[in-house]
C-alpha positions in Angstrom: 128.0 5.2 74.4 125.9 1.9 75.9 123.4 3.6 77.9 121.4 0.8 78.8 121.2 -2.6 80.1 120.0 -4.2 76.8 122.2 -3.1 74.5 125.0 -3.8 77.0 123.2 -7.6 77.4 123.1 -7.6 73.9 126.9 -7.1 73.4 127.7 -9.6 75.3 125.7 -11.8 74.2 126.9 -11.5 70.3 130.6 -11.6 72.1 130.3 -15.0 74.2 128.0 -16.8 72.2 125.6 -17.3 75.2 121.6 -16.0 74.6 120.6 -13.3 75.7 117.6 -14.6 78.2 121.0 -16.3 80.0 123.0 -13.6 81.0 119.9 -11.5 82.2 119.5 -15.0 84.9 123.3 -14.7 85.6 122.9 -10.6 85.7 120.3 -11.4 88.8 121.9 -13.8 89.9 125.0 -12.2 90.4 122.8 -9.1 92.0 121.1 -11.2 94.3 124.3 -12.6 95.7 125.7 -9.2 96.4 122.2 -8.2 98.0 121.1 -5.7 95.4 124.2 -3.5 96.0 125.2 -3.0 92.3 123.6 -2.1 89.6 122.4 -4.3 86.3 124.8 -3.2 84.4 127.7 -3.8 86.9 126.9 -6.8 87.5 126.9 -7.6 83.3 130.3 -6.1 83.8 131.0 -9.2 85.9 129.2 -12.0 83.9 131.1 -10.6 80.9 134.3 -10.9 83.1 133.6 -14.6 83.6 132.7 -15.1 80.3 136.4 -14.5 79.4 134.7 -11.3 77.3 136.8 -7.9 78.1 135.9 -4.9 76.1 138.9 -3.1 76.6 141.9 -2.2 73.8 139.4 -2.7 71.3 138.6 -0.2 68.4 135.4 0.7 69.0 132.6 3.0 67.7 130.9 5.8 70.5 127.6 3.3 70.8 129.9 0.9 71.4 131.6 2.3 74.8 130.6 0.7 78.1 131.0 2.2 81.3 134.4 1.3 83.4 136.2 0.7 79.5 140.0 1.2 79.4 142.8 1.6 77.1 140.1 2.7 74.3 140.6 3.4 71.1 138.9 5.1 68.1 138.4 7.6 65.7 135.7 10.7 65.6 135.2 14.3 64.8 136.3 17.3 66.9 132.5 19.0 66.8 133.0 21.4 70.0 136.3 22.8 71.5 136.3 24.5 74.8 138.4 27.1 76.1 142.0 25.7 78.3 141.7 25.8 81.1 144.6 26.6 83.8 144.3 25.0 87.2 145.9 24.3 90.8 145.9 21.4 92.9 148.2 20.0 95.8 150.4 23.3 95.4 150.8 21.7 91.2 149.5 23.4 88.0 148.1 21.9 85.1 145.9 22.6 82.3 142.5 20.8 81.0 141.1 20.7 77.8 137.2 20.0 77.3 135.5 18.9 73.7 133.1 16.9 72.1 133.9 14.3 69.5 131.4 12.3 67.4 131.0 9.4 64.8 128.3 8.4 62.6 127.1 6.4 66.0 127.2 9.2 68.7 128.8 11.9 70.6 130.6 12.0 73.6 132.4 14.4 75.8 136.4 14.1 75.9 138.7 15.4 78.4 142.7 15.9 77.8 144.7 16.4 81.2 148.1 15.9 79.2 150.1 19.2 78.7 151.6 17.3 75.3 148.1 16.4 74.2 147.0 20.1 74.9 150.1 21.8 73.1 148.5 20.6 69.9 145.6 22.1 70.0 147.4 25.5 71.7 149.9 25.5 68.1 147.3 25.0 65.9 148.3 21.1 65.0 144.2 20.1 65.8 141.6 22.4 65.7 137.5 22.0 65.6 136.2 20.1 62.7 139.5 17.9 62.6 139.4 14.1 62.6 141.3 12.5 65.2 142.8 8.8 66.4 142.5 8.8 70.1 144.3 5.6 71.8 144.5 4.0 75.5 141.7 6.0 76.8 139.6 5.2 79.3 135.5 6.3 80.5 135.1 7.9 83.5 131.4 9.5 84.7 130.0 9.1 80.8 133.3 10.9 79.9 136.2 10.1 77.9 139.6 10.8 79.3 142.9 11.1 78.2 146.2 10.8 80.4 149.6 10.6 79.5 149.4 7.3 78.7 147.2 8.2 76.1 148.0 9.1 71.8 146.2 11.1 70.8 146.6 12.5 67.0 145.2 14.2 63.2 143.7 11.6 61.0 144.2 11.5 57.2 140.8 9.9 57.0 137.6 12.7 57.0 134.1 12.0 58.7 131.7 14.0 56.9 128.3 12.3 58.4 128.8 12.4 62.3 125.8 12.5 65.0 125.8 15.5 66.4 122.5 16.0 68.3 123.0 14.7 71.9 120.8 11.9 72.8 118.8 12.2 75.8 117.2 9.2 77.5 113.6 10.0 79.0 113.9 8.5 83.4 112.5 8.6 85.9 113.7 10.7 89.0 114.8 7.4 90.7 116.6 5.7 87.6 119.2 8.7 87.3 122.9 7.8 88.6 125.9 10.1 88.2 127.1 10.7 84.8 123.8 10.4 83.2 122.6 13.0 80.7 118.8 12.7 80.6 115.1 14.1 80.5 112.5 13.7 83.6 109.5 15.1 83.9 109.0 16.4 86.8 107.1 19.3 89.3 109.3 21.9 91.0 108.5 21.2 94.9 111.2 23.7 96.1 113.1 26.7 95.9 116.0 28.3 97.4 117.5 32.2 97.4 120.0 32.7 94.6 123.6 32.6 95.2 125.4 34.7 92.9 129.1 35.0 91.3 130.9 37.1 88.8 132.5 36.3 85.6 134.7 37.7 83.3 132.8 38.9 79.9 135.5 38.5 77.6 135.9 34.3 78.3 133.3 33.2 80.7 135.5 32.8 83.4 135.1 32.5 87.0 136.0 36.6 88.3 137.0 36.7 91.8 137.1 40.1 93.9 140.4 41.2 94.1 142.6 42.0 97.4 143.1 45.7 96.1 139.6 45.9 94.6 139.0 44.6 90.8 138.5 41.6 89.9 140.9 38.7 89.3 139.6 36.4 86.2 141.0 32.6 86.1 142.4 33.4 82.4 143.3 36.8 82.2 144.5 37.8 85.5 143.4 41.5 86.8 140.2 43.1 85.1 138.5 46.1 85.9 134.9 45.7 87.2 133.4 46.9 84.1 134.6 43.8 82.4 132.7 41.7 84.7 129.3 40.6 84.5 126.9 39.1 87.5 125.7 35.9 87.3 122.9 33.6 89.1 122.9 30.3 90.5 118.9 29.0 91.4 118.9 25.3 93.6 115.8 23.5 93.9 114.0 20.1 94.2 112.3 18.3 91.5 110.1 15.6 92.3 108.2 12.8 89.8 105.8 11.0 92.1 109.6 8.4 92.3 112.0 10.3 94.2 113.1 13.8 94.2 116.3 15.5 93.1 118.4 18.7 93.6 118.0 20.6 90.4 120.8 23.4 89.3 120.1 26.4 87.3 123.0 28.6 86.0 122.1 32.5 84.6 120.5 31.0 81.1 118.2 28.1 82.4 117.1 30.2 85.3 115.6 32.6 83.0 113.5 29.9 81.9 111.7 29.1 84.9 110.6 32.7 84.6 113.8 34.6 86.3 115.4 37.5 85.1 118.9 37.2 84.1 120.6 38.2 87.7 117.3 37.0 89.3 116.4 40.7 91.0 112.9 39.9 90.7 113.1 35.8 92.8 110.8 37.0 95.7 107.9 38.1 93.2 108.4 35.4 91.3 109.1 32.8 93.9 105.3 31.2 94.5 104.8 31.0 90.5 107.7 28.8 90.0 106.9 26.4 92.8 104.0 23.4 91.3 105.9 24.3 87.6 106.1 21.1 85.4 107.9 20.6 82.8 110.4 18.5 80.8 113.9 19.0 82.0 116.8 17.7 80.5 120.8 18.1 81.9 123.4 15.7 83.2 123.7 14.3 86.7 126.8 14.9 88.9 128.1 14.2 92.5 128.0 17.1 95.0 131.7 16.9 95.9 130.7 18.5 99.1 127.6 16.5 100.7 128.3 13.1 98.4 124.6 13.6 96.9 123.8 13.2 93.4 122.3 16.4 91.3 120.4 17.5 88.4 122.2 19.9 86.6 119.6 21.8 84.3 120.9 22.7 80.6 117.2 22.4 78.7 113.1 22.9 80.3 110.5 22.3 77.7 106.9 23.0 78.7 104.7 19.6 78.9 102.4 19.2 75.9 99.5 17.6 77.0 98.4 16.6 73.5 101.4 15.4 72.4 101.9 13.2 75.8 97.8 12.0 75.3 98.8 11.2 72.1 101.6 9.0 73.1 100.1 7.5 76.0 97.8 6.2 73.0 99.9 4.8 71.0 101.7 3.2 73.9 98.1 1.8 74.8 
């Protein structure tokens, strides 16, 4: 997908037949006039608009998707398929599907809502490692989703060469907006007391304590507690001289800051982690419940200092 304001200028640009330097004047133009209260690439959204340009129900490649695009189609590789998932909402059921698809261009994260779409993937019709033709989908928060105004089928055409390393943009604390998936570098400044929850060991599943003792798992109903296996979640702030940033560690990534796996030992470890630096790479989200924006960790790499001397030299 377009994750930055060049390429998206760029696009554009090739598009309308109007250089490059020009629509970055009518980009801050436009932002001036609304005060500053959208971003760059919003308001190239908007020059493009009066340009006559619209990028949507085109066929496109994954590097080609811009943010807000509808009805959009194209044609990728199945290269990760996640468990259904069964839901409830406003007294209704559904079900969601979650996977990664990717071209020779890039990879991006799907998600199916459509109990038609789904029931091809439940009988065996598409599986992992399938090519597919998605139609009339659109991008919300970096992802692509699928309604039921949305085709989605097998291709007879194969895609043997397909990116499938996820690309992760180095920013800065205060350039991160929702949807994101990126790399800061950054010094843990705070820590908070674990919360934990349980989960079912055969699927991964969120287990919740039963009325009559137990545990109910969101797949497989009633399970006994030996099925069931603790987990950790570890909150805290990263800061990078810009801004700072809730940071979220599940079970895995907490063990990386030096946690055990349940994180028994946090109070001994507690001081050590505080004034940690490193790389740490994950996607941003909305906290649904205070409207915030964090960080949630799926990679921390230890700083190399002579790797980063050696590339503040050659950036010299």
């Amino acid at each position: 997908m377009v994750q930055d304001y060049e390429a998206l200028v760029k696009r554009i640009s090739e598009a309308s037949g109007v250089g490059e330097e020009e629509i970055d004047r009518r980009v801050e133009a436009k932002r001036a006039k609304l005060s500053g209260l959208i971003s760059k690439e919003g308001a190239a959204q908007i020059v493009a608009t009066e340009l006559g340009i619209s990028f949507d129900k085109q066929t496109v490649k994954i590097n080609q998707i811009l943010p807000g695009m509808r009805r959009i189609s194209l044609t990728a590789k199945i290269i990760e398929l996640s468990q259904i998932r069964e839901y409830q909402k406003n007294n209704r059921s559904g079900k969601v599907l979650n996977m990664v698809i990717a071209d020779e261009t890039g990879n991006a994260r799907c998600v199916l809502w459509d109990t038609n779409h789904i029931s091809l993937f439940e009988g065996g019709q598409i599986v992992k490692g399938d090519t597919v033709e998605i139609s009339n989908a659109s991008l919300r928060n970096s992802e692509i989703h699928l309604t039921a105004f949305s085709d989605i089928k097998k291709s007879n055409s194969l895609m043997e060469e397909v990116k499938t390393e996820i690309v992760l943009l180095e920013k800065k604390v205060l350039e991160l907006k929702i949807a994101d998936r990126a790399k800061v570098r950054a010094v843990i400044v705070q820590i908070f007391e674990p919360r934990f929850f349980e989960v079912c060991l055969d699927c991964g599943s969120r287990a919740r304590q039963g009325l009559e003792g137990g545990f109910e798992c969101e797949k497989h109903g009633s399970i006994s507690s030996d099925k069931v296996s603790k987990r950790a979640i570890v909150n805290t702030v990263l800061d990078d001289g810009t801004e700072t940033i809730r940071a979220v560690f599940f079970s895995d990534h907490a063990e990386k800051l030096g946690l055990s796996k349940d994180a028994s030992d946090f109070s001994e470890k507690r001081e050590t982690i505080i004034g940690k630096e490193a790389y740490f790479s994950g996607s941003v989200r909305q906290n649904k419940m205070f409207g915030n924006s964090e960080f949630i960790i799926n990679g921390v790499e230890e700083v190399d200092l002579d790797r980063l001397i050696e590339k503040l030299e050659k950036k010299g």
